[in-house]
Structure formats: structure tokens, C-alpha cells
N, C-alpha and C positions, 0 to 999 in steps of 0.2 A: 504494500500500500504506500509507503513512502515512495515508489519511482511513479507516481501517478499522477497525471499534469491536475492542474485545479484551473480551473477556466471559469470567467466574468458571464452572466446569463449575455443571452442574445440579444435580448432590450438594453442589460446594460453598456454592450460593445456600443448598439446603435448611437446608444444615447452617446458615449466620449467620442466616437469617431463622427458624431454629426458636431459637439461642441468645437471635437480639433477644426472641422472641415469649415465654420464659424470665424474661427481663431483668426486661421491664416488667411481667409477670404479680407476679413478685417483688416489685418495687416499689410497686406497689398493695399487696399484702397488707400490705406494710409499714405505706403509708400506714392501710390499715385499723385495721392493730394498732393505731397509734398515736391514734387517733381512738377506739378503744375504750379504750384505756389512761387517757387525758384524760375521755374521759365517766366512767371509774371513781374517777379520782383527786378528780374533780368530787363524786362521790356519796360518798366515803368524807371530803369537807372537810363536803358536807349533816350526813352523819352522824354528825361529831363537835359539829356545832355542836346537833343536836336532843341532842345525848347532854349535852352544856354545860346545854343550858336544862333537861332535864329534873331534870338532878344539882341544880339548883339549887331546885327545887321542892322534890325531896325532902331537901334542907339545910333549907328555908324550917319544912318539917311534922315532918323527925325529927330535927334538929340539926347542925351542922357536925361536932362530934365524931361522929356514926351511922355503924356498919360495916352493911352491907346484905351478906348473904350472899347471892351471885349466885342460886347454886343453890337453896338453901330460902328465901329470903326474911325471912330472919330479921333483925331490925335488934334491933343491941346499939351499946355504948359503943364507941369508941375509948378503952385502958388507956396505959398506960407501958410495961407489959410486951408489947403487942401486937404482935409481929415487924412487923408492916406500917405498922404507925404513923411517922409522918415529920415 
């Protein structure tokens, strides 16, 4: 009787190889997230630098003092009084 295997029931097998099968599905997605997270973090360092070079262009043609109004497009001074000015 001691060389006699002792084996888990069949429900319980189901039940740990469905938690494993859980686990690691889990853990991928993780990995995934994290992988898109990095490719985003990556695109938004792109995007500050084209936003860098292009601010500079338009310093180069409308001045370093110029406010650009996102919305209309309107390029005026920077004032004293201009709430935003720094």
C-alpha cells in the first residue's frame, strides 16, 4: 500500500487546472497592457518633442512673446495683464 499513487478527485484537478488556466491568461493580459502602455508612453515622448520643434518655428515667424489661440488661430501679443503670461 505504500507504492500506491494518491491522486486529487477529478473536480478537484478541474477546478486548479481551470484557476492555473485563469492565472496565466491574467498574466498575459497584463503583460499586454503593459506593452501597450510603453508603446503609448513612447508616442506621447514623439509627441511632445514634434510639438517642441514645431513651437519653435512658430516663435522663429511670430515671436516669442505670440499667444496662438488654439481654437481660432488667432496670434496676438503676450501683455502684463494677460492671466496666462508667466
Amino acid at each position: 500500500m505504500e507504492n500506491e499513487k494518491l491522486f486529487v478527485t477529478q473536480d478537484e484537478l478541474a477546478t486548479i487546472q481551470g484557476m492555473n488556466t485563469e492565472f496565466s491568461k491574467s498574466k498575459m493580459a497584463l503583460g499586454d497592457m503593459e506593452l501597450q502602455k510603453q508603446g503609448l508612453l513612447k508616442h506621447i515622448d514623439n509627441l511632445k518633442k514634434d510639438f517642441a520643434d514645431h513651437e519653435q518655428l512658430l516663435i522663429a515667424k511670430y515671436g516669442k512673446d505670440s499667444v496662438i489661440n488654439i481654437q481660432t488661430g488667432e496670434v496676438s501679443q503676450k501683455t502684463e495683464a494677460d492671466p496666462n503670461s508667466k
